[in-house]
Every structure is written in structure tokens, then in C-alpha cells.
N, C-alpha and C positions, 0 to 999 in steps of 0.2 A: 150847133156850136157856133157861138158866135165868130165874126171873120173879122182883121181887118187887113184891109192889102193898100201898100203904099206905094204911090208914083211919085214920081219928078227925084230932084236932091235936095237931103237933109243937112243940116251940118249940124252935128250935134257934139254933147257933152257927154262923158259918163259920169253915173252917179257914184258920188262918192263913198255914199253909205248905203246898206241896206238895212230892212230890220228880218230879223229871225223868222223865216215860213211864210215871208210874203212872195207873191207872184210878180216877177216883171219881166220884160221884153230886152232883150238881150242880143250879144254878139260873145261870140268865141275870137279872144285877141287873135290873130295870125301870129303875131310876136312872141306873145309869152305862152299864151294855150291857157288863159283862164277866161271864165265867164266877168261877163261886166254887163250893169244892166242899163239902160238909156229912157226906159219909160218904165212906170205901174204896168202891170197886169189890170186894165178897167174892169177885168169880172170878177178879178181877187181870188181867181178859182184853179186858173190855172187850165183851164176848160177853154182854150183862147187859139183859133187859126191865127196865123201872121204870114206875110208873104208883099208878093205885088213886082212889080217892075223898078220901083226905087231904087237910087245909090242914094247911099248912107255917108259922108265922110264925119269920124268919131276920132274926138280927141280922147286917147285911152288915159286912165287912171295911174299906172306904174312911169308911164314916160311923158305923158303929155303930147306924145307923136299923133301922128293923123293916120291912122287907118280907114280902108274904103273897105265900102261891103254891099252886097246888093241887097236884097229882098229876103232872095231863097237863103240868106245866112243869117236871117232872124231868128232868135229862139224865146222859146217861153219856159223860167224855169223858177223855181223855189231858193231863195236863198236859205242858205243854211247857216249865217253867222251874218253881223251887225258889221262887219271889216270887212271891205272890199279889198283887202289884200290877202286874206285867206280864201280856200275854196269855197263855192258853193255847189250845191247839185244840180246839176241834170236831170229834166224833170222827164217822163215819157211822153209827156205833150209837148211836142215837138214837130215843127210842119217837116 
């Protein structure tokens, strides 16, 4: 299974859109409790470790606020809708 692990700090965007059953890399808000994604899934499979020693600071979607995240709060999942203001799923591939 391919791996990617991140070091040093990111400062990132969340994406604003997704499209329907694609794969991408992700954070669970602390604030609101939804998924937002930040990068593709590169294997598109969903088949994808993530991890590393990384901070993350992410300007979220709903408020524009700055949340921090490290590594081990990566996720890998399937969106399930084209609007990032509705839910998406939780994928079982999951570090």
C-alpha cells in the first residue's frame, strides 16, 4: 500500500469542492465535526497510508478560521457529494 508521511509545516487551504466518489486527504474540523479535504487521493483508490510528523495549519471551509492538525489526524476518505458543506463518508482506509 502505498505510504505518504509528512514532515515540517504546511499551511494550507481546504478545498472547496469535491466531486462524487473521488478519494482525497483530509481532516476532521475540531470545530464543526465535518470532513474537508486538502489534497487528491494520488492513487484515486483510496488504497493510501498517510501520517508523518507534520503540523498542518488549515484554513477551514465553513469559517475561514485556522485550525492545527498534526499527521496522525490525516484521513483518507470518499466524498459522497460535489458540496463541501454537506457530509461526506468515512472511508475504512484510515491510518
Amino acid at each position: 500500500m502505498p505510504e505518504i508521511a509528512f514532515n515540517g509545516l504546511f499551511k494550507v487551504i481546504a478545498m472547496r469542492l469535491v466531486t462524487p466518489g473521488n478519494w482525497y486527504v483530509g481532516f476532521r474540523s475540531k470545530a464543526s465535526g465535518k470532513l474537508f479535504a486538502v489534497l487528491d487521493d494520488p492513487t484515486g483508490t483510496g488504497e493510501l497510508r498517510v501520517g508523518g510528523d507534520g503540523t498542518f495549519e488549515v484554513e477551514t471551509p465553513e469559517t475561514g478560521s485556522i485550525e492545527r492538525f498534526s499527521g496522525g489526524d490525516l484521513l483518507v476518505f470518499q466524498a459522497a457529494t460535489a458540496r463541501l458543506e454537506e457530509p461526506v463518508e468515512e472511508s475504512a482506509h484510515q491510518t
